[in-house]
C-alpha positions as protocol buffer text, in pm:
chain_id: "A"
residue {
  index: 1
  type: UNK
  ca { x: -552 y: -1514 z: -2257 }
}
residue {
  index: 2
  type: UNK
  ca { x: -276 y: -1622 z: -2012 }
}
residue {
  index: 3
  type: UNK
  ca { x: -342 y: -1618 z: -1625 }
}
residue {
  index: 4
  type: UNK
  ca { x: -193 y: -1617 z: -1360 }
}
residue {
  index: 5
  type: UNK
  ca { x: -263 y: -1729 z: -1001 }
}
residue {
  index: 6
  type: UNK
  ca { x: 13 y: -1615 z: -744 }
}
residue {
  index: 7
  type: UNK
  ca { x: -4 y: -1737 z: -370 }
}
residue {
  index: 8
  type: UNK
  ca { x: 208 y: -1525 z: -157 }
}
residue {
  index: 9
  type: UNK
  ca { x: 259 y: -1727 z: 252 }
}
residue {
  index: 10
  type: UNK
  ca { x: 462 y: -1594 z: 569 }
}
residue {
  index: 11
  type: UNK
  ca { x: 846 y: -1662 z: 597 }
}
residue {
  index: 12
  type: UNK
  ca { x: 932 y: -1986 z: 745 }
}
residue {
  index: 13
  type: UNK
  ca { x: 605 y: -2130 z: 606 }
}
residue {
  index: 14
  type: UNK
  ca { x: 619 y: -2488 z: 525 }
}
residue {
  index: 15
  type: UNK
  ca { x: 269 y: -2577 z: 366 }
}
residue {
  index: 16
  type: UNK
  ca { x: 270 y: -2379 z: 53 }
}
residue {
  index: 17
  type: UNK
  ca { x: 527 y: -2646 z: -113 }
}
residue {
  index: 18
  type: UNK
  ca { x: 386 y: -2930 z: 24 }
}
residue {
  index: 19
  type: UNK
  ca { x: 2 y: -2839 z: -64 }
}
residue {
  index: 20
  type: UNK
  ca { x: 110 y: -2672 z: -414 }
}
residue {
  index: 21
  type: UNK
  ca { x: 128 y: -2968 z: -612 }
}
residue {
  index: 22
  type: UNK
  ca { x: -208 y: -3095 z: -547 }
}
residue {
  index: 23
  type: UNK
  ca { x: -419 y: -2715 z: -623 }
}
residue {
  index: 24
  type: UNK
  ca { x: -201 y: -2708 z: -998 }
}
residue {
  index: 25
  type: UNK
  ca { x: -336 y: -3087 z: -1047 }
}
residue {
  index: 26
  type: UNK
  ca { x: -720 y: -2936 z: -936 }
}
residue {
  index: 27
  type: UNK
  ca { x: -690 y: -2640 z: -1162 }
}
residue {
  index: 28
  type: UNK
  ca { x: -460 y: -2773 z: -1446 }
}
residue {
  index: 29
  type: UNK
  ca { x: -240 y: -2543 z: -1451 }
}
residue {
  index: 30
  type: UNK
  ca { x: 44 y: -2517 z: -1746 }
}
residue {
  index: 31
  type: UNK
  ca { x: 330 y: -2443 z: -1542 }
}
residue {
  index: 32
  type: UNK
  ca { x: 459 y: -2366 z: -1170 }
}
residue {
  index: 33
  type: UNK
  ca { x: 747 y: -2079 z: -1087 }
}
residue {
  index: 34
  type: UNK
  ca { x: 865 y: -2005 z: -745 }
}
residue {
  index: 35
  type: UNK
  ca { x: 909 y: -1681 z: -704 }
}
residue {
  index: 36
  type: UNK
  ca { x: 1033 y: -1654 z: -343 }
}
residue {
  index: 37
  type: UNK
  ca { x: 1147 y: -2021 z: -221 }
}
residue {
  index: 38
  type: UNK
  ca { x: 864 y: -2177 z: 18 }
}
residue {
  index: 39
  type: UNK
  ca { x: 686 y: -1854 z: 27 }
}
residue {
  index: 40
  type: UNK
  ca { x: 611 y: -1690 z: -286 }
}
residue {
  index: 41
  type: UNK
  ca { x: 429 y: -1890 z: -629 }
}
residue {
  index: 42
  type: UNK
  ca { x: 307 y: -1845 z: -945 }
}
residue {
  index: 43
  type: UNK
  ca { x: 76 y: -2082 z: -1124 }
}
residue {
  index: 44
  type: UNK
  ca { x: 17 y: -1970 z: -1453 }
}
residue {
  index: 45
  type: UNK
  ca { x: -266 y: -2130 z: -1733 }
}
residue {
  index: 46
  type: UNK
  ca { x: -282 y: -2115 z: -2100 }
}
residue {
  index: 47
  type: UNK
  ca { x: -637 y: -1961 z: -2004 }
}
residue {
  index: 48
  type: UNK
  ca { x: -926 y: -1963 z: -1789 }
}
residue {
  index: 49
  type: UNK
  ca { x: -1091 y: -1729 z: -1562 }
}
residue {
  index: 50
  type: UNK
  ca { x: -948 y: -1571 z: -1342 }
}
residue {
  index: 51
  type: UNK
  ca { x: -1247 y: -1497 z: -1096 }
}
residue {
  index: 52
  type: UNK
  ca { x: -1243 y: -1861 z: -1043 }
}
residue {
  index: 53
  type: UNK
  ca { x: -943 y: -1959 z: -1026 }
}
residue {
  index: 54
  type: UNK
  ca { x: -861 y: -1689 z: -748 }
}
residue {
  index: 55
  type: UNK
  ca { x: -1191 y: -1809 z: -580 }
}
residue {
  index: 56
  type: UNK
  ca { x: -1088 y: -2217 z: -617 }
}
residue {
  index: 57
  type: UNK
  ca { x: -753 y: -2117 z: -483 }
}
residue {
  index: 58
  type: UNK
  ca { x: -872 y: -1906 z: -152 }
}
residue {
  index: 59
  type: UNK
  ca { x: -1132 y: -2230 z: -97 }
}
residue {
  index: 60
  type: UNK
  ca { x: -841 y: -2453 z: -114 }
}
residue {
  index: 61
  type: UNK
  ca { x: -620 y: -2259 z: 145 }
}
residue {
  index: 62
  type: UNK
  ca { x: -921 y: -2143 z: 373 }
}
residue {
  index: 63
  type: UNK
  ca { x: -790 y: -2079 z: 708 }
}
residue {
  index: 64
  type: UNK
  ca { x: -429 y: -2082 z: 586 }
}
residue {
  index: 65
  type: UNK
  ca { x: -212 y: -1741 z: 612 }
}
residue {
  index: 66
  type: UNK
  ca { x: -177 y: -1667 z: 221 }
}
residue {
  index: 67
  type: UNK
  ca { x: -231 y: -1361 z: 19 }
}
residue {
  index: 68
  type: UNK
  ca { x: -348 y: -1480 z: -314 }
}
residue {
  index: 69
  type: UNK
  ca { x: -413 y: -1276 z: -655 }
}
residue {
  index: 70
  type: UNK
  ca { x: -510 y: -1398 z: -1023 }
}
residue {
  index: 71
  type: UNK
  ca { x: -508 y: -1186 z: -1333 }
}
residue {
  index: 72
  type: UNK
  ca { x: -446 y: -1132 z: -1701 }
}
residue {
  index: 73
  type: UNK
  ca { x: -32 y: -1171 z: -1760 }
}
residue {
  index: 74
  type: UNK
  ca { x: -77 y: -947 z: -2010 }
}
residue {
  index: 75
  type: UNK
  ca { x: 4 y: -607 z: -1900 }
}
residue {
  index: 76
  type: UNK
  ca { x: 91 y: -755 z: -1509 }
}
residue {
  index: 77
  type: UNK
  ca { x: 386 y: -519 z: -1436 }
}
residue {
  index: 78
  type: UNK
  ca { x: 261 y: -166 z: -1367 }
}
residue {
  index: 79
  type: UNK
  ca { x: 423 y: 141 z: -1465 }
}
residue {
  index: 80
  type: UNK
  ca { x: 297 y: 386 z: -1211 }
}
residue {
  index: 81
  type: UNK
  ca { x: 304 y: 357 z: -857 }
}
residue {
  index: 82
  type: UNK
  ca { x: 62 y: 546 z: -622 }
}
residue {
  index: 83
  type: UNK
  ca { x: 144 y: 464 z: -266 }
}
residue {
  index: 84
  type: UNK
  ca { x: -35 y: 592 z: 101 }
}
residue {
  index: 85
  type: UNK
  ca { x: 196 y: 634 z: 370 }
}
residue {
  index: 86
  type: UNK
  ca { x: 62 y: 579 z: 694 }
}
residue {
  index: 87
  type: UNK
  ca { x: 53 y: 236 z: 804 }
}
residue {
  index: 88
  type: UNK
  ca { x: 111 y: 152 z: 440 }
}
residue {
  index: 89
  type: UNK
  ca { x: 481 y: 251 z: 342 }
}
residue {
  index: 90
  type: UNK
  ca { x: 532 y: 352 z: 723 }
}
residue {
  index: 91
  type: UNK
  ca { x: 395 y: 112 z: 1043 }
}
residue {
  index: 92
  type: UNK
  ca { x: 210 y: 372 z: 1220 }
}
residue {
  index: 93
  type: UNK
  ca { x: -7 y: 715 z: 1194 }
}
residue {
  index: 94
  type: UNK
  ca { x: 217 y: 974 z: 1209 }
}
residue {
  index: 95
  type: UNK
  ca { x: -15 y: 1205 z: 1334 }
}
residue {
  index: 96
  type: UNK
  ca { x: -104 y: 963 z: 1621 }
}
residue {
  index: 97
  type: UNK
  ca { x: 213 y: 948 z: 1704 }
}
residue {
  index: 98
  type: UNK
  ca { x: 288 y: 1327 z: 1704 }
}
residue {
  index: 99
  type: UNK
  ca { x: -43 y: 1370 z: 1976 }
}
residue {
  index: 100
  type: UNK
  ca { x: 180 y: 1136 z: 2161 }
}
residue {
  index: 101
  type: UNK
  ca { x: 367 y: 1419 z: 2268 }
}
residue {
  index: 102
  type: UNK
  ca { x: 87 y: 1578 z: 2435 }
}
residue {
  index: 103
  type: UNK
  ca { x: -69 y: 1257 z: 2594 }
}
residue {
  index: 104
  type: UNK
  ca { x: -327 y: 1245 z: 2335 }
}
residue {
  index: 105
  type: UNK
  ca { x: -262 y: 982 z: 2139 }
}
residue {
  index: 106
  type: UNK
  ca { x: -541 y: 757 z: 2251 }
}
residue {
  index: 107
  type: UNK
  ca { x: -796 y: 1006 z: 2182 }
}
residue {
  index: 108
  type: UNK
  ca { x: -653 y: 1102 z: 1834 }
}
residue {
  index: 109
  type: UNK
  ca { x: -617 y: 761 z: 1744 }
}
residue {
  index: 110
  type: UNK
  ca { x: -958 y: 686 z: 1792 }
}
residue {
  index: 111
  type: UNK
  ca { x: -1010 y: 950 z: 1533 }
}
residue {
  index: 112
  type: UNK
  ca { x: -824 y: 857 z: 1308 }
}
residue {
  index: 113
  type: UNK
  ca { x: -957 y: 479 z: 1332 }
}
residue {
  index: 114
  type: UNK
  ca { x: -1273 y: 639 z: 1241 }
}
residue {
  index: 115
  type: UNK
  ca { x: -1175 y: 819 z: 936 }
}
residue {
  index: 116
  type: UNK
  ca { x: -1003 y: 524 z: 806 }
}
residue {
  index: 117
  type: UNK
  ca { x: -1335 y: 346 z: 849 }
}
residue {
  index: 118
  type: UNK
  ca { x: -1515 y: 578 z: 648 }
}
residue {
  index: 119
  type: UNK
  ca { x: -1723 y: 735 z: 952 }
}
residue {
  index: 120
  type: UNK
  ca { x: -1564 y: 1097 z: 919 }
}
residue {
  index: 121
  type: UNK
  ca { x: -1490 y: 1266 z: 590 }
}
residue {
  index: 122
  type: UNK
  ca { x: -1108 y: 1289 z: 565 }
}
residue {
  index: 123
  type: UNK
  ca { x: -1132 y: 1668 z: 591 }
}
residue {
  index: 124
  type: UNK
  ca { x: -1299 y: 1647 z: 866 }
}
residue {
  index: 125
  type: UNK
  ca { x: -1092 y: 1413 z: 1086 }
}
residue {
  index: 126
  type: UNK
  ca { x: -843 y: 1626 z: 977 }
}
residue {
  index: 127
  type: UNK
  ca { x: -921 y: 1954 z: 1114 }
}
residue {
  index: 128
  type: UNK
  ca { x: -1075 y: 1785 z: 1408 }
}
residue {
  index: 129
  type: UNK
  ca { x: -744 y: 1617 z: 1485 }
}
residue {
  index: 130
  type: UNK
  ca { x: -492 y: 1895 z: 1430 }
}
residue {
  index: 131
  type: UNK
  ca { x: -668 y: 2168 z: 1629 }
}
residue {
  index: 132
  type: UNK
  ca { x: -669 y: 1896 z: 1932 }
}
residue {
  index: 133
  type: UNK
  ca { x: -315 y: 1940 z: 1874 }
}
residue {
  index: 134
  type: UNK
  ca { x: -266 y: 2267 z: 1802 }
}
residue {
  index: 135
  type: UNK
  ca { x: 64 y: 2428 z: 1997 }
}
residue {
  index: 136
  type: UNK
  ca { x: 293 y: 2139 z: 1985 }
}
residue {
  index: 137
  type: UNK
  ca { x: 637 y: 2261 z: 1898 }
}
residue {
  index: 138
  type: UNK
  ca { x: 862 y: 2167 z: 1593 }
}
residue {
  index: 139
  type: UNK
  ca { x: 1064 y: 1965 z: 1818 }
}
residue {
  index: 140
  type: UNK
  ca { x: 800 y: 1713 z: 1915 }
}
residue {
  index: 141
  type: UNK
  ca { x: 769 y: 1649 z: 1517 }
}
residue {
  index: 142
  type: UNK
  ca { x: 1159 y: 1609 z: 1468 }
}
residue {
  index: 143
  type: UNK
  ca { x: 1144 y: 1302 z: 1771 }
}
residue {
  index: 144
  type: UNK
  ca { x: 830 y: 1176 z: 1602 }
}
residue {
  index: 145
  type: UNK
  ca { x: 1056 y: 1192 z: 1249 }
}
residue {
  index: 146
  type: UNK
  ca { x: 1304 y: 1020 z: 1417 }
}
residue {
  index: 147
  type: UNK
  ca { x: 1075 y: 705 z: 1561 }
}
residue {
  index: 148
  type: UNK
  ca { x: 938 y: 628 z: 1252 }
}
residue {
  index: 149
  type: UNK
  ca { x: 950 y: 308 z: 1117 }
}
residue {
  index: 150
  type: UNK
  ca { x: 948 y: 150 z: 751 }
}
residue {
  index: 151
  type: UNK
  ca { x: 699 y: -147 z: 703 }
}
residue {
  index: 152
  type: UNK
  ca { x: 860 y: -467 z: 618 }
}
residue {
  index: 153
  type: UNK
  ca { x: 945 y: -444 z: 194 }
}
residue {
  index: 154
  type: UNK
  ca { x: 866 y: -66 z: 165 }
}
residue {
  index: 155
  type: UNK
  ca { x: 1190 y: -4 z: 29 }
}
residue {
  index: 156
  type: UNK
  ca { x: 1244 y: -281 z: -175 }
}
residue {
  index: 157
  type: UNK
  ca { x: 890 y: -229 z: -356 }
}
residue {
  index: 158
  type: UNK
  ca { x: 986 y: 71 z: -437 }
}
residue {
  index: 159
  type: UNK
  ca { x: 1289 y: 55 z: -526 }
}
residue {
  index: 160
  type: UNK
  ca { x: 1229 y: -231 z: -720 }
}
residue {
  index: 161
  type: UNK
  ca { x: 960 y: -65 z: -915 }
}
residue {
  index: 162
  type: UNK
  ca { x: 1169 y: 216 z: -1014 }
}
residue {
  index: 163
  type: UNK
  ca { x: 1422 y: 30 z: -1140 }
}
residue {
  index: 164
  type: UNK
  ca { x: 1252 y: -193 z: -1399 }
}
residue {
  index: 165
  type: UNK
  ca { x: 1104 y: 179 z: -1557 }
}
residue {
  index: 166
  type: UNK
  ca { x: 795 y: 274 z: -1322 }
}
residue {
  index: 167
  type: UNK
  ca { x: 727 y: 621 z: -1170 }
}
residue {
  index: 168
  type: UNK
  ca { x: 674 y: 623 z: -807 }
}
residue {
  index: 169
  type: UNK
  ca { x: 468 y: 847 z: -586 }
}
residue {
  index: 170
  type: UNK
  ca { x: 399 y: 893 z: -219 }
}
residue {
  index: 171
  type: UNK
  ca { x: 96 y: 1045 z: -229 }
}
residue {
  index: 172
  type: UNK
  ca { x: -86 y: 1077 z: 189 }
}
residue {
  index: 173
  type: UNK
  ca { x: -274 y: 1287 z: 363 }
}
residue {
  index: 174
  type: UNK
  ca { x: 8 y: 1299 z: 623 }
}
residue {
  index: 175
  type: UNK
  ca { x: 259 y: 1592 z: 650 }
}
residue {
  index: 176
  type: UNK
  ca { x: 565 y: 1700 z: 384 }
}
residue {
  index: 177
  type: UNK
  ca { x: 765 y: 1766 z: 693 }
}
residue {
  index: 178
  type: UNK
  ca { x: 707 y: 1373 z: 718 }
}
residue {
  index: 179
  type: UNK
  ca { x: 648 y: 1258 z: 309 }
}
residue {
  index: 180
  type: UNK
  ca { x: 1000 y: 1411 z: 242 }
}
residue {
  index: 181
  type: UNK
  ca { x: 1217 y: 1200 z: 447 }
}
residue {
  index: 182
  type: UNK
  ca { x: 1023 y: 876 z: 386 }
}
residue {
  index: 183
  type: UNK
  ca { x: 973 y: 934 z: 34 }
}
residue {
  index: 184
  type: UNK
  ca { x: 1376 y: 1021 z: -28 }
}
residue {
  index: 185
  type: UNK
  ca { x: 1461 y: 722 z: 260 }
}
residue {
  index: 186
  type: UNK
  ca { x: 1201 y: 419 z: 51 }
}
residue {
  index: 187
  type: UNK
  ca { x: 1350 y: 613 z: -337 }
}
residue {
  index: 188
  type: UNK
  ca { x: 986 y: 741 z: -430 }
}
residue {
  index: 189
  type: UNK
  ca { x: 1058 y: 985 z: -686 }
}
residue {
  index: 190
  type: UNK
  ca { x: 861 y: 1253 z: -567 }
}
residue {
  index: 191
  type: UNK
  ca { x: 615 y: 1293 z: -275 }
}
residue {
  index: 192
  type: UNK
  ca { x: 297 y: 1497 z: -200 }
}
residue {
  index: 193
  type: UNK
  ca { x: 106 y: 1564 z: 128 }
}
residue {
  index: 194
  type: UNK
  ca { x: -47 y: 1822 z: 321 }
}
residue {
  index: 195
  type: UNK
  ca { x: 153 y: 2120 z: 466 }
}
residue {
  index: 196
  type: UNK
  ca { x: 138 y: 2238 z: 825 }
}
residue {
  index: 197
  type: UNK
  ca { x: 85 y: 2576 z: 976 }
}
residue {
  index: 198
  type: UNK
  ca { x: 350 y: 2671 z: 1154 }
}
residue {
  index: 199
  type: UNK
  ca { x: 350 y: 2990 z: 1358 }
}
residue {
  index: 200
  type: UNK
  ca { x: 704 y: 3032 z: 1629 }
}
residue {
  index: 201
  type: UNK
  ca { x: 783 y: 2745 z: 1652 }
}
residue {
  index: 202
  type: UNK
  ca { x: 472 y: 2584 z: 1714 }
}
residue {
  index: 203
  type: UNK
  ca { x: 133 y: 2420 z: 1511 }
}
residue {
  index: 204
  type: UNK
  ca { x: -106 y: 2643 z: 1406 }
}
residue {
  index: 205
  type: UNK
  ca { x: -371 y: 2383 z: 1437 }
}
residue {
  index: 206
  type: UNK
  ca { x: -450 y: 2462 z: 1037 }
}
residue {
  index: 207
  type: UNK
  ca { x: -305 y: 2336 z: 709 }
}
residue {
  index: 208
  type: UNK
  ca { x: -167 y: 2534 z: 406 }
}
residue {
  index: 209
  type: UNK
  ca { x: -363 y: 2510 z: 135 }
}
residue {
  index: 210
  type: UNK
  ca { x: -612 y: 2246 z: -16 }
}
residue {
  index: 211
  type: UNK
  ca { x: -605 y: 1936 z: 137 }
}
residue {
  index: 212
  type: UNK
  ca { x: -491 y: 1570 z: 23 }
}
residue {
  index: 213
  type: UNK
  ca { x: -728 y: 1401 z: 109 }
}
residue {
  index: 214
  type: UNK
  ca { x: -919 y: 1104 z: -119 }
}
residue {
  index: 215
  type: UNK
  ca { x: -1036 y: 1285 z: -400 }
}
residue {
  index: 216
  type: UNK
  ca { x: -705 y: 1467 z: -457 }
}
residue {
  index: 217
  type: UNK
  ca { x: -557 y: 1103 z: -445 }
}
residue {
  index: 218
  type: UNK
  ca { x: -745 y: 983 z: -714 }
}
residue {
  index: 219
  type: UNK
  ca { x: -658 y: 1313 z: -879 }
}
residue {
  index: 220
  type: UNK
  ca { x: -284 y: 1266 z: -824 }
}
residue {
  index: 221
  type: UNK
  ca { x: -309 y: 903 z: -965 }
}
residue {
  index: 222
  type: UNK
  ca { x: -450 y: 1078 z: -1320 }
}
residue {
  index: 223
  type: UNK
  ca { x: -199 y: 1362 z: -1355 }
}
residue {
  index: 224
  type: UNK
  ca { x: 69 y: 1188 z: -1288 }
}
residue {
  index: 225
  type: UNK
  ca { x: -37 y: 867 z: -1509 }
}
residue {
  index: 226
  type: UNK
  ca { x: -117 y: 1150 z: -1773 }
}
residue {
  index: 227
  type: UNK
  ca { x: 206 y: 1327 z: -1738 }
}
residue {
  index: 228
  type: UNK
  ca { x: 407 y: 973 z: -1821 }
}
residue {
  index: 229
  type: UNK
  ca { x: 171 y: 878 z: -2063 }
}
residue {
  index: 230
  type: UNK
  ca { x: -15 y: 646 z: -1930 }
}
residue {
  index: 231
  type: UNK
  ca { x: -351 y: 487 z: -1829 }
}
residue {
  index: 232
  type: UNK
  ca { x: -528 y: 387 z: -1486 }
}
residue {
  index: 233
  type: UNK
  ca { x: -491 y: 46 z: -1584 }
}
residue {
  index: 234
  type: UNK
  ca { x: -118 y: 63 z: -1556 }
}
residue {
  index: 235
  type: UNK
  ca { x: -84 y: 245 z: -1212 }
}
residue {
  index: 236
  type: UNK
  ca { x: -78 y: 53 z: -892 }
}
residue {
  index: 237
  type: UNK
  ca { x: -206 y: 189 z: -561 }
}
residue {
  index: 238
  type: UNK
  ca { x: -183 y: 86 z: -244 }
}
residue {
  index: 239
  type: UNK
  ca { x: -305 y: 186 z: 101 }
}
residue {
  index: 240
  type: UNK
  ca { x: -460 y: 95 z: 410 }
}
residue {
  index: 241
  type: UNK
  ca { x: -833 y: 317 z: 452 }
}
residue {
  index: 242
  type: UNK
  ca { x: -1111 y: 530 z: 315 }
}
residue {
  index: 243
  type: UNK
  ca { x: -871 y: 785 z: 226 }
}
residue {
  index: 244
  type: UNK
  ca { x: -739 y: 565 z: -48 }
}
residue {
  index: 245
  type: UNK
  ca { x: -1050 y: 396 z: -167 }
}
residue {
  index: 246
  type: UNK
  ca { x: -1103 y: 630 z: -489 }
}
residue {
  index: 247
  type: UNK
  ca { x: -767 y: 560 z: -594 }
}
residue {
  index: 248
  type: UNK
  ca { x: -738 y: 195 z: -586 }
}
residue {
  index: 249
  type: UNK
  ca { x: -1120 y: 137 z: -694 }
}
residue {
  index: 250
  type: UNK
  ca { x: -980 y: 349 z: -1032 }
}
residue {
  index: 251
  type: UNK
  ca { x: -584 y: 172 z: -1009 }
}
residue {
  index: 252
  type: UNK
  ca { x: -516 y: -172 z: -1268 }
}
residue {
  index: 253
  type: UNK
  ca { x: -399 y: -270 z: -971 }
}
residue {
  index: 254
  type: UNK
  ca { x: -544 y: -167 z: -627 }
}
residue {
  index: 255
  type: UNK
  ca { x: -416 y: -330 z: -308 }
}
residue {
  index: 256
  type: UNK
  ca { x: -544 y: -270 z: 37 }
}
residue {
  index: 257
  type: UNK
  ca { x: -277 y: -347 z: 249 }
}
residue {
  index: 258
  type: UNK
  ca { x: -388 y: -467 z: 549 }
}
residue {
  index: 259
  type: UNK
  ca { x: -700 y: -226 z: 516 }
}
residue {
  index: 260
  type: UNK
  ca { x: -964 y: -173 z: 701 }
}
residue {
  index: 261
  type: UNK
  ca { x: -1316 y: -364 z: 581 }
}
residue {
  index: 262
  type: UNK
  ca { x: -1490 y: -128 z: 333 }
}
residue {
  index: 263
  type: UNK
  ca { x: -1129 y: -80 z: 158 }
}
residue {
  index: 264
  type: UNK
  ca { x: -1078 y: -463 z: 136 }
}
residue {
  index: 265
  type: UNK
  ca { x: -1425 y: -508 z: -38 }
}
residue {
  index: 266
  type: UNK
  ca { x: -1382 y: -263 z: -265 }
}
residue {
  index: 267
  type: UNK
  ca { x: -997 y: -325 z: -348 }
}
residue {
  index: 268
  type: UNK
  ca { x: -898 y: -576 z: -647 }
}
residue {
  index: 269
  type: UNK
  ca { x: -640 y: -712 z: -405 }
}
residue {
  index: 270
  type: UNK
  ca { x: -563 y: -729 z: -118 }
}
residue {
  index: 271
  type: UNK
  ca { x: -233 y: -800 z: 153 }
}
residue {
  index: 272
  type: UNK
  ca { x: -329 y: -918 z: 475 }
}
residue {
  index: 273
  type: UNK
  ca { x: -87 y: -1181 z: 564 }
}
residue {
  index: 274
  type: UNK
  ca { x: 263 y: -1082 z: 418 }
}
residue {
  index: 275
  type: UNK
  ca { x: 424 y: -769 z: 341 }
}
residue {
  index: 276
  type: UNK
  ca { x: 489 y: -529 z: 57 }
}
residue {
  index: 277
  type: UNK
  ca { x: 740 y: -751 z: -142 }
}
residue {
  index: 278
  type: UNK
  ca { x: 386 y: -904 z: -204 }
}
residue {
  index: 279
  type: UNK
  ca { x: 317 y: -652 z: -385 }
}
residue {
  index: 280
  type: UNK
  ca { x: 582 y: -711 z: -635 }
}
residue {
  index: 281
  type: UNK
  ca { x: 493 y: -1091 z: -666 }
}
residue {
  index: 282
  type: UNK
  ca { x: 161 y: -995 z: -744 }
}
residue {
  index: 283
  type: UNK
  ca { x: 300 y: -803 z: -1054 }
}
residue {
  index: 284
  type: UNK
  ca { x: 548 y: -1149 z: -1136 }
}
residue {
  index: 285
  type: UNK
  ca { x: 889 y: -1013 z: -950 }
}
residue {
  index: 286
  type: UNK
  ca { x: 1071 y: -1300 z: -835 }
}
residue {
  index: 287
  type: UNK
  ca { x: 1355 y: -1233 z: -524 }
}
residue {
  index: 288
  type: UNK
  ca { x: 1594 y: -1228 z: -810 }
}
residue {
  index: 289
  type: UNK
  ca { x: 1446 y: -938 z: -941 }
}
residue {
  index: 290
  type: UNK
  ca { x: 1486 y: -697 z: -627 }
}
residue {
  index: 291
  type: UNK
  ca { x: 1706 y: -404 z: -624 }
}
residue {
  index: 292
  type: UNK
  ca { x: 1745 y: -444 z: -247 }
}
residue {
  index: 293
  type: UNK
  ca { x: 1656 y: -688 z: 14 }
}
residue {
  index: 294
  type: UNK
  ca { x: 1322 y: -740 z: 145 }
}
residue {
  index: 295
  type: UNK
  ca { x: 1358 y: -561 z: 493 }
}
């Protein structure tokens, strides 16, 4: 079975190439392809394990700022993709951001940190958080709309993905009045969040409906991979907390981007150095390949 080992470093990193040579030598590998000049490798081997190779490689660059993943080329490029939005496809919590508005957002956030952490039940931070901010009017949501910021390779990943023949998802426990504009901005093909209660103008403090929260991720990630006809194994999913742990524990191909601990553990990959474009090198994209520039 062909591996691959792919080492992903920072732009305007200079010890990738000049280290590369001698881990292919230790490992024997078949044959080296760059797939990002400087910054993004594969090494790929007529066969071994690829446990130990990933392990051999991390030992070799210990202390070094490199994202590395091995795996089975065989079946590498994922048809499905299953992505979180806050700090994942977006740089910050959107609902954070919204208690902003009300000079809350240190208090919320601290809330939120613990959810992500796995302290509080999803549902629970939730409720918890919204009913802190319960009264803030549409407008505050339209200037929180308008501050948000794509993380570095968002839209290429996706768009990327969609173009060589995968489906793509935005699937968070955020807000539509959020999910839409991202989702349509970064090319997902369809989003799905939570919906706020509205009432003149103004939060409710409440959500409509059942709430996204983890287990309805993991849910989302089977319907939809149903729908196309396809497996876990060929979905990727990627976020940054608890929220997302059922999901990329049951993904082929589950990242934690820059996650918190008990995500990273679980998760068969992780990014922690780089940004989402690693994401595509992990599945064998090369710059080439993009449908639109990194940033």
């Amino acid at each position: 079975m062909q591996i691959f080992l792919t080492l992903v470093a920072p732009p305007n990193s200079d010890f990738l190439p000049i280290r590369l040579e001698k881990l292919a030598a230790q490992l024997s590998a078949s044959h080296t392809h760059w797939l990002s000049e400087s910054t993004a490798c594969d090494l790929l081997f007529d066969d071994g394990d690829a446990t130990t190779i990933e392990q051999t490689a991390r030992t070799f660059f210990a202390g070094k700022p490199v994202d590395v993943l091995a795996g089975a080329v065989d079946g590498r490029r994922k048809k499905l993709l299953i992505a979180d939005m806050d700090s994942t496809i977006v740089t910050s919590e959107t609902l954070d951001d919204m208690a902003g508005h009300l000079g809350l957002k240190d208090e919320i956030a601290a809330i939120t940190a613990s959810g992500l952490r796995g302290e509080l039940s999803f549902e629970e931070s939730l409720h918890k958080r919204l009913g802190m901010i319960a009264g803030l009017p549409l407008s505050a949501i339209d200037e929180t709309l308008a501050d948000v910021q794509l993380s570095d390779g968002a839209e290429a990943l996706v768009k990327t993905m969609r173009a060589h023949g995968a489906h793509t998802a935005l699937v968070s426990g955020g807000f539509t009045l959020f999910t839409g504009p991202v989702g349509e901005t970064c090319g997902f093909h369809e989003d799905h969040s939570n919906t706020l209660g509205i009432s003149g103008g103004k939060l409710t403090g409440g959500v409509l409906g059942p709430i996204l929260g983890r287990e309805a991720k993991l849910e989302m990630l089977d319907t939809l991979a149903s729908q196309h006809g396809l497996s876990q194994e060929d979905a990727l999913a990627i976020g940054d907390g608890a929220n997302d742990l059922d999901m990329i524990e049951a993904a082929g191909l589950g990242i934690a981007y820059y996650g918190k601990p008990l995500l990273v553990e679980a998760a068969r990959a992780s990014i922690q150095h780089t940004d989402l474009t690693t994401a595509l090198y992990y599945q064998g994209y090369a710059d080439t390949d993009f449908t639109v520039d990194k940033k």
